[in-house]
N, C-alpha and C positions, 0 to 999 in steps of 0.2 A: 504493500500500500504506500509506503512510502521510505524513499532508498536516500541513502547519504548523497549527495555531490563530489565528486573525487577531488576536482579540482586539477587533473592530472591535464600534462603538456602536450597537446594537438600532434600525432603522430600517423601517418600512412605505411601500409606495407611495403619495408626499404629495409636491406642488410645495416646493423647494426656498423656504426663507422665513425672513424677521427680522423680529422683534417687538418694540415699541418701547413701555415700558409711560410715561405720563407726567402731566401735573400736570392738564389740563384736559379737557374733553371733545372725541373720546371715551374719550380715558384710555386705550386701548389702540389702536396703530396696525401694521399687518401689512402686508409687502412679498414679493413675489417676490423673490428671489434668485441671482445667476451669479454666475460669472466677473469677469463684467461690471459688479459693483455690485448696488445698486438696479432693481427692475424695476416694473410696475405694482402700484398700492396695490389690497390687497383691500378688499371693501365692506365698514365695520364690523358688527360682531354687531349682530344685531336687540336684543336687551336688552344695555346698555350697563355695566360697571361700575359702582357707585353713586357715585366720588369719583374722588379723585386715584390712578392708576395709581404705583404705587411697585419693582414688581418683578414680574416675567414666565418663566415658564417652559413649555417644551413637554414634553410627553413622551418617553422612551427611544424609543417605536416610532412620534411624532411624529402619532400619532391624537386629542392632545388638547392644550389651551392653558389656560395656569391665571392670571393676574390679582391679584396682593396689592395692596389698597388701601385708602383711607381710606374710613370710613363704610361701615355694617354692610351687606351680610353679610361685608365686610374681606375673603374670596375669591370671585374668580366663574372658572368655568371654562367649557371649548366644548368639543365635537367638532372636531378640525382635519382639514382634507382638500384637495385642489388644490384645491376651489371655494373654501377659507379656513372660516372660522368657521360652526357649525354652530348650531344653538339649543340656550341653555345649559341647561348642567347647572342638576337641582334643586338648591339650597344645601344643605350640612350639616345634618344637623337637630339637631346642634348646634354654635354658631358660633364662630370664635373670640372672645375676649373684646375686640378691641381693633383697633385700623387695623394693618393688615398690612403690612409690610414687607419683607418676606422669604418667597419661597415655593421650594419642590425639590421635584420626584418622584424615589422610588428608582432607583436603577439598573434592576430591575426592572419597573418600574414600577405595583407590587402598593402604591404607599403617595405619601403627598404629605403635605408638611409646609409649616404656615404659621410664620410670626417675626412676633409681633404685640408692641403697644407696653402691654398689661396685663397681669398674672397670669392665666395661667402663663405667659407670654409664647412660648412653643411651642405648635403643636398638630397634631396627626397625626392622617390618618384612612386608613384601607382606601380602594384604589382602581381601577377594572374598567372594563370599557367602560359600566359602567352608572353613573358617575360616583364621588360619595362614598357610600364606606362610614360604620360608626358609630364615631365618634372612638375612639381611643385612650385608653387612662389616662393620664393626666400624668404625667410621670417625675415619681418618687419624690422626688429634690431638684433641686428649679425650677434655671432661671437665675436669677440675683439681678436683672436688671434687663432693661426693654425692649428686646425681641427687632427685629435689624434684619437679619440675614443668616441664615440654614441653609443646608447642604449635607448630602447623605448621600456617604460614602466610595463609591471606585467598585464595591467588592465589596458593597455594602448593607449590611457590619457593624457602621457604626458612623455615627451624625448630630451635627451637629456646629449650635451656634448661637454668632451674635457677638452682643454686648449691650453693654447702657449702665453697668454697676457690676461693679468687680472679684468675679470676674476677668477678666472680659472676653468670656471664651471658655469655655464648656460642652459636653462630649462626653458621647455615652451610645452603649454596646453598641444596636445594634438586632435585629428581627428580623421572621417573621412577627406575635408575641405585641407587638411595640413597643418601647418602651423599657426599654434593663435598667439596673444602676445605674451612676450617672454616674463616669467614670473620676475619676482623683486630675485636681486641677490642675496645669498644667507647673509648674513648678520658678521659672522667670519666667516671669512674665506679662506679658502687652503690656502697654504704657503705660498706654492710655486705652482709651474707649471702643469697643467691637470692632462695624464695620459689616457688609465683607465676609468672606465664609468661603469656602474650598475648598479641596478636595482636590486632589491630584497625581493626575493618572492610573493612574500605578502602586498605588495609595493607599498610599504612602511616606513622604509628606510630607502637612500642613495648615498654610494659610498665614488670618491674621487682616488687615485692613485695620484703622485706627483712626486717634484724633483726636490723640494725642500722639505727635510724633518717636517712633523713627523712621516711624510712620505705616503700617509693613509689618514682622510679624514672621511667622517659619514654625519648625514644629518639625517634626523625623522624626517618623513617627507608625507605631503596628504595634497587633498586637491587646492588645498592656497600654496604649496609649496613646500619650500625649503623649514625644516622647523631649527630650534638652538642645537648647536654642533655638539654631538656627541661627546663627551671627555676619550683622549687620546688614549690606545692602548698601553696598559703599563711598562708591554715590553716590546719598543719600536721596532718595525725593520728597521737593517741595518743598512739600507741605500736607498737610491733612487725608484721609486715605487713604477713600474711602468702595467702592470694590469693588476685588475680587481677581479674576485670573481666570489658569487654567495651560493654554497648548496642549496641544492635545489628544495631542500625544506626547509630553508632561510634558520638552519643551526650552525652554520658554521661560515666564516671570510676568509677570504685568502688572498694573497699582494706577491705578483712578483717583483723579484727586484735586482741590483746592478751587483750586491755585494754578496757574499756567502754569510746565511745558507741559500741565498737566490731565491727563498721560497718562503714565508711566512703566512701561519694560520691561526685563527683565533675562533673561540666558540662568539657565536653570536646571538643575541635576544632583544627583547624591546628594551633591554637597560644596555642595549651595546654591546662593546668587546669585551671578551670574557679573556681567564686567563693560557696565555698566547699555548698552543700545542707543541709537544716535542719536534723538535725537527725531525726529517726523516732521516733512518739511519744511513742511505746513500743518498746523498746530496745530486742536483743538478750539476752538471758539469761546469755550467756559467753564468751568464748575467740573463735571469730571469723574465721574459715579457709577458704578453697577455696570458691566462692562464684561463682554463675551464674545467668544471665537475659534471662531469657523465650525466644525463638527464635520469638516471636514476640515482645518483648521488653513490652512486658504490667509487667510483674513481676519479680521477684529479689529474691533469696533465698539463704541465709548465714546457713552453717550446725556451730556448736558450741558446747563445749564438756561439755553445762549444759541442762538437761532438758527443754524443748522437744527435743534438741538437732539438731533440724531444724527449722526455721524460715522463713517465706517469706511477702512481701509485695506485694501489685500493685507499678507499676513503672508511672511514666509518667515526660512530660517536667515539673512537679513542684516537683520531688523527689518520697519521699517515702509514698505511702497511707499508710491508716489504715491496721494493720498487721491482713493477714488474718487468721483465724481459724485453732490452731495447729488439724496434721490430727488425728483420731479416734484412732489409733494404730501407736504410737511411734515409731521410731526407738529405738533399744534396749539398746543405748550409745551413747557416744560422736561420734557426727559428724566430719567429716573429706571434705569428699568432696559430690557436689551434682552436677546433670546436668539436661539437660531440654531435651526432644524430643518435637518439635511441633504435634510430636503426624501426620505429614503428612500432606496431602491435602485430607482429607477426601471427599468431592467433586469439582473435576476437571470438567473443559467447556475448550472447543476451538470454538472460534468466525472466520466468515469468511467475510469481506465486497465483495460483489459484483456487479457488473454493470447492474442487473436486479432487480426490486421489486423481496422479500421483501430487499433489498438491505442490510441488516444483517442477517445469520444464526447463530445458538450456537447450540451446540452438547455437551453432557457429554464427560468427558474423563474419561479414567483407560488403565490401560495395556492392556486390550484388543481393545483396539482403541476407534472409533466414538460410542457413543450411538443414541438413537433416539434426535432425532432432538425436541430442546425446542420453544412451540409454539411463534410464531410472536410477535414482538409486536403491542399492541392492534394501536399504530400511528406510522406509519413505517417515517423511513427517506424520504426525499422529492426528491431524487435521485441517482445517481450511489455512489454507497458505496466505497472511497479510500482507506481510513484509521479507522482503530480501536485499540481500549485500555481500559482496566480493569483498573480500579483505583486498587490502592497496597492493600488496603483490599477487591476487591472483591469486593464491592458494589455497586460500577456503571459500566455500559460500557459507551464507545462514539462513534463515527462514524462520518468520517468527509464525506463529500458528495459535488455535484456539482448543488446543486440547492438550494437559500436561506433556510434557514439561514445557509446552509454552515455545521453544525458542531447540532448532536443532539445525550442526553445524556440521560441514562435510571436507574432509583434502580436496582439493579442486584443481585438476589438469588438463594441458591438451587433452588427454584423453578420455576427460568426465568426472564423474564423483567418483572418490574414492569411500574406504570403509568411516560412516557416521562416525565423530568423536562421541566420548561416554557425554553425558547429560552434565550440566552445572552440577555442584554437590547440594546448595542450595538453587532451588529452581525461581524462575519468576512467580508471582504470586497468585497471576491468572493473563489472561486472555493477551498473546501478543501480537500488538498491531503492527508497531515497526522497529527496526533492527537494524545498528549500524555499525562499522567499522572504524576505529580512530586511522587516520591517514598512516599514522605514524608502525601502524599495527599492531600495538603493545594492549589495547581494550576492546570488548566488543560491550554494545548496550543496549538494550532490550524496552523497549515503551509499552504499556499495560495498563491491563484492566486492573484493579484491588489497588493500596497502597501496600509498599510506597512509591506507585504508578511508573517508576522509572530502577531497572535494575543495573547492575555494569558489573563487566569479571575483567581479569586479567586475559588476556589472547597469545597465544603462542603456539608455536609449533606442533603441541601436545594438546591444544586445543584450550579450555575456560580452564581458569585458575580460581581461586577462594575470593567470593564475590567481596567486592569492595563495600565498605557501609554507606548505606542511605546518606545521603546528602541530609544536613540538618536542617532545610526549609524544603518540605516534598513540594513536587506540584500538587495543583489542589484539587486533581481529581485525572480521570484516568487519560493516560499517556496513549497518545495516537500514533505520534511523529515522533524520530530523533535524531539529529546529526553532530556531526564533531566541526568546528573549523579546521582550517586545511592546515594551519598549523598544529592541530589536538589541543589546543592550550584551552578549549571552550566545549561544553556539551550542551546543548539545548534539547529542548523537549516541548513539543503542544501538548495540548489536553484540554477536556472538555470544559473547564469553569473558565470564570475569569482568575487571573490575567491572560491568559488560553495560551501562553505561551511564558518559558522558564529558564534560565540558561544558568550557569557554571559556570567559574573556573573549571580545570580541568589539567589534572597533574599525575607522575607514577603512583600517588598515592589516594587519588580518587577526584570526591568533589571538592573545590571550595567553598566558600561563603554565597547564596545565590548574590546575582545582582540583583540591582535594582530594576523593577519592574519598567518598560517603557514608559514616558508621559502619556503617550497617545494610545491605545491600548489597540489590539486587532477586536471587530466587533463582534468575535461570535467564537464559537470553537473550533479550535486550529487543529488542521490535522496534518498538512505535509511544509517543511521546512527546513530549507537551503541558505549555508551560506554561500558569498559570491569564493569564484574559486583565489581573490586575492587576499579573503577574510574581510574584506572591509566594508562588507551587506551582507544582511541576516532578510529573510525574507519568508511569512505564513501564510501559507494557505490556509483560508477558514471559514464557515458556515453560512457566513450573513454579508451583506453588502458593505466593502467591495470586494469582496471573495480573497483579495490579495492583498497584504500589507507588507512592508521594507522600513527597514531602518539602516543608519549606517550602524556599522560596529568598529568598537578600538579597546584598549584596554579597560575603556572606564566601561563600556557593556553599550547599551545601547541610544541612539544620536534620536535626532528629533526626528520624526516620519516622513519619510518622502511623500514628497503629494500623490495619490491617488493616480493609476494611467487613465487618460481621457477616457478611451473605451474600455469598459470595466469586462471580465469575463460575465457569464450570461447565470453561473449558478454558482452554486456552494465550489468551494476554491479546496480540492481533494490532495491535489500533488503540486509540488515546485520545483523548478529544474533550475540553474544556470546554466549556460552553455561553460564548456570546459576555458573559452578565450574569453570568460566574462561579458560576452557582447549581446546577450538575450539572457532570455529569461522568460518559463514556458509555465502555464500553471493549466494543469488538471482541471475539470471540474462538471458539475451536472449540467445537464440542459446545451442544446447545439449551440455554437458547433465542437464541443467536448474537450475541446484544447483553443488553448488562447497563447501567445509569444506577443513580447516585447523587445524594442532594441533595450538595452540596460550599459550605464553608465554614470558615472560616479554624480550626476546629476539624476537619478533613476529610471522612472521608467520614459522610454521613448513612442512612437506611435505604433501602435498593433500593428502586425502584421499581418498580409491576407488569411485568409482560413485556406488552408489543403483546400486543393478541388474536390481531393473525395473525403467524406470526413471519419473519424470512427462511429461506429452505427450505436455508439448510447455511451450513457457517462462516463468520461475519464476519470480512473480512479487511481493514476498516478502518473510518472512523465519521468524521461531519463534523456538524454543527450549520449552520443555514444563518447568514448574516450577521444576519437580523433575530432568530434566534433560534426562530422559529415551526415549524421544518422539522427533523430529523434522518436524515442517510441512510445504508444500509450496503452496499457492495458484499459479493459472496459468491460460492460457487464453482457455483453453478449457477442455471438460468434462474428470474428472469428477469434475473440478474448487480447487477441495483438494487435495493435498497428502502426506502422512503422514506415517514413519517410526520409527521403534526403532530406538535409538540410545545410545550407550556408546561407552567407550576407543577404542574399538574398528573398532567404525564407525559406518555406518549405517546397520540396520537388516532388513528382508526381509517386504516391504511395506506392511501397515495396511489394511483390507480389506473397500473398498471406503463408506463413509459413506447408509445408505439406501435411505434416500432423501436427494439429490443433494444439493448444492447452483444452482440456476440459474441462474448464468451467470458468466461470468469472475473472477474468486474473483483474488481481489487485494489487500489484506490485513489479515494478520491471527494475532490473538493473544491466549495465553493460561489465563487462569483463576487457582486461586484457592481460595476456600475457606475453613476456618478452622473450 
């Protein structure tokens, strides 16, 4: 009935790969990627960069690879795909002015920015499977000096460039129109010259690299801007900072740099840098530049301009592992920039709970919709199927149901369910409606009927651990909904009374203190609720007009209500979706046309979107977004219990063909899966 939001990074079916941008020919060098390190080098692109490779980047959905370098046309970009590099894209047809330095595509991936070293020192253009669109207008007030880093924030609202002349650092609103005008300067400015740029995941923070002590600086960051500058790490690098780079679940920073160890990292949190991590036990060979963390956050690789001239480790919460195995065929010089594709979701499932044995279905996905349906599992749920969720790697599903034990959880592979884990030791207390996963994968938690309407266990390999205690202000009456923010640091829960919705801290050790209740309260009882994938909107579906309500969210809990979207959904508001690039936002509900989408942005909701031409044939009783983004589906109360659409910027594309064998019976719950 209703499923968590993953929040996870817009990926298509592409081999797993790192890209190593550098000094000599051929300037750009691409790797397979595992586990395991390095894998075989792909063949380079038939047209070659024109110079020195300086900065590398793949696209959100990993179908294209972009090239900042010396000597015109300063960008070149490909087609990417498991075979590697495709034949390039035409050039801009108009270029940037300068050797390129710095290159980002949006979150989105509707746009691509170059950091070149002449006026205007930025440059953006529209960007499709059909390569470059027609540039952008130049923001209104330039950077003052040659551009060497950009990033766009992870919501796409705002780009960000490092440069060589105070102040260092230049921000601008963005959008589909481009650049709006540029925000005030921080308050302090970094020292020196600003290389690297990036965003926090959550986009909470923005951190600068540069050429004077402390060499790393970061500010809070939100839709006014720049907030007071962080206090400096207590243990600086020890040179010239040339890139920044934030795990991908915004726990950890890292700075390359000029001096040994070339590589410094820090744990990171809404109170900043934490304290600095061990070096790794093999050092880079040299002076450290741009640097990047795996899109799954297991690895870390620093390019540097001494032999091998790329470096990588495994990542995890204790720092840097053992450095793995320089790959077989070098890059030909000094490293410059590297970046990571997750390489896709090489196999995609969407899960359906329904109100009939087997009361879970799962189906492969891909672009061509439903596959055949993956067998049963061998001990089915003990009743009507409410709620389901994938744990964030893929490894389990769950299913919350209305007959003891309430809530049961299965190994989850390519190849299907594996054998049921044993039951919680203490179960839920009655009837469960929805069931979620912490991103981070350490809880899973369970929403219900009876108090104390909301349960949570430890999650692990081995399946539920010794349930956590009741939070000390329950919700006030039975639990519908439940998600985590995408950082886990929150748990929220609807429920039928007022305040109809209830949130938490949310730590190894359970709940905190609740917060404080919104001002504006949702008008009826809430039953499905997303936050946005950057954490920074909280969003309920609920009973009574306007079916839909948003807040922002930040540490203090939650912000004043966004105004109502002009056209309201047509009935009781059942399920809530974000899109995984934050850029919609889909809510479930009774009464045609059964699903309603909004554009969504940090100013909330935007203008509805058309309805599907064909629509699902009765109420939506929940909503998922697929992980790449490309997909949208709705369970509902009658055949064919699925349905399921493309979707992008554009909206929804014409309905999937309905899977071959049914769910049987009502489904009230969808989720996407993926695995790497």
């Amino acid at each position: 009935m209703f499923s968590a939001d993953l929040g996870v990074t817009p990926r298509v079916s592409a081999s797993r790969a790192i890209a190593v941008a550098h000094s000599t020919s051929p300037f750009i060098t691409a790797y397979s990627w595992s586990s395991s390190g390095f894998g075989a080098k792909y063949t380079n692109p038939g047209t070659l960069p024109a110079s020195t490779g300086r900065d590398v980047a793949f696209s959100p959905d990993g179908s294209a690879i972009a090239v900042a370098h010396g000597a015109t046309p300063f960008i070149t970009a490909y087609p990417w795909s498991a075979a590697g590099f495709g034949t390039k894209y035409t050039n801009p047809a108009t270029l940037p002015t300068g050797d390129g330095y710095g290159v980002a595509f949006s979150p989105n991936g509707l746009a691509i920015a170059v950091a070149h070293n002449t006026t205007p020192y930025i440059t953006a253009y529209p960007w499709s499977g059909s390569g470059f669109g027609t540039k952008y207008a130049d923001p209104a007030t330039l950077p003052t000096g040659a551009g060497y880093g950009v990033a766009f924030s992870p919501d796409g609202s705002a780009i960000a460039v490092g440069h060589n002349t105070s102040p260092f650092i230049t921000a601008y609103p963005w959008s589909g129109s481009g650049f709006g005008t540029k925000y005030a300067n921080p308050v302090t400015l970094p020292t020196g010259d600003g290389y690297g740029v990036a965003f926090s995941p959550n986009g909470a923070a923005v951190a600068i690299s540069h050429d004077i002590t402390p060499f790393i600086t970061a500010y809070p960051w939100s839709g006014s801007g720049f907030g007071t500058k962080y206090a400096d790490p207590a243990t600086l690098p020890t040179g010239l900072g040339f890139g920044v780079a934030f795990s991908p679940d915004g726990s950890a920073i890292a700075v390359g740099h000029n001096t040994s160890p070339f590589i410094t990292a820090y744990p990171w949190s809404g109170s900043g840098f934490g304290t600095k991590y061990a070096n790794p036990v093999t050092l880079p060979t040299g002076s450290g530049r741009n640097l990047a963390f795996s899109t799954d956050g297991s690895a870390i690789a620093v390019p540097h301009l001494v032999t091998p001239f790329i470096t990588a480790y495994p990542w995890s919460a204790s720092g840097f592992g053992t450095k793995y195995a320089d790959p077989s065929t070098l890059p030909t010089s000094s490293g410059f920039g590297v970046a990571f594709t997750a390489g896709g979701y090489p196999i995609q499932q969407i899960a359906v709970s329904s109100f009939s044995s087997p009361y879970i279905t799962v189906y492969p996905w891909s672009s061509s919709g439903f596959g055949t349906k993956y067998a049963n599992p061998a001990t089915l749920p003990t009743g009507t199927g409410y709620g389901v969720a994938f744990s964030a790697d893929g490894s389990a599903i769950a299913v919350s149901h209305n007959i003891s034990p309430f809530v049961t959880a299965y190994p989850w592979s390519g190849s299907g369910f594996g054998t049921k884990y044993s039951n919680p030791a203490a179960l839920p207390t009655g009837i469960g409606f929805g069931v979620a996963f912490s991103p981070n994968g350490a809880a899973i938690a369970i929403a219900h009927q009876i108090t104390p309407f909301i349960t949570a266990y430890p999650w692990s390999g081995s399946g539920f651990g010794t349930k956590y205690a009741n939070p000390a202000t329950l919700p006030t009456n039975t639990g519908n909904g439940v998600t985590f923010s995408p950082d886990s640091f929150v748990i929220a829960v609807t429920h039928d009374s007022s305040p109809y919705i209830t949130a938490y801290p949310w730590s190894g050790s359970g709940f905190g203190t609740k917060y404080a209740d919104p001002a504006t309260l949702p008008t009826g009882a809430g039953y499905g609720v997303a936050f946005s994938p950057n954490g920074l909107a909280i969003a309920v579906a609920h009973s009574t007009t306007p079916f839909v309500t948003a807040y922002p969210w930040s540490g203090s809990g939650f912000g004043t209500k966004y105004a109502d979207p002009a056209t309201l959904p047509t009935g009781a508001g059942i399920g809530v979706a974000f899109s995984p690039n934050g850029a919609a936002i889909a809510v479930a509900h009774f009464n045609t046309p059964y699903i309603t989408v909004y554009p969504w942005s940090s100013s909330g909701f935007g203008t509805k979107y058309a309805n599907p031409s064909t629509l699902p044939p009765d109420n939506g009783r929940g909503v998922e977004f697929s992980p790449d983004g490309s997909a949208i589906a709705v369970p509902h109360d009658i055949t064919p219990f699925i349905t399921a659409y493309p979707w992008s910027a554009a909206g929804f594309g014409t309905k999937y063909t309905n899977p071959s064998t049914l769910p049987t019976g009502a489904g009230d719950g969808v989720a996407f899966n993926r695995i790497m």
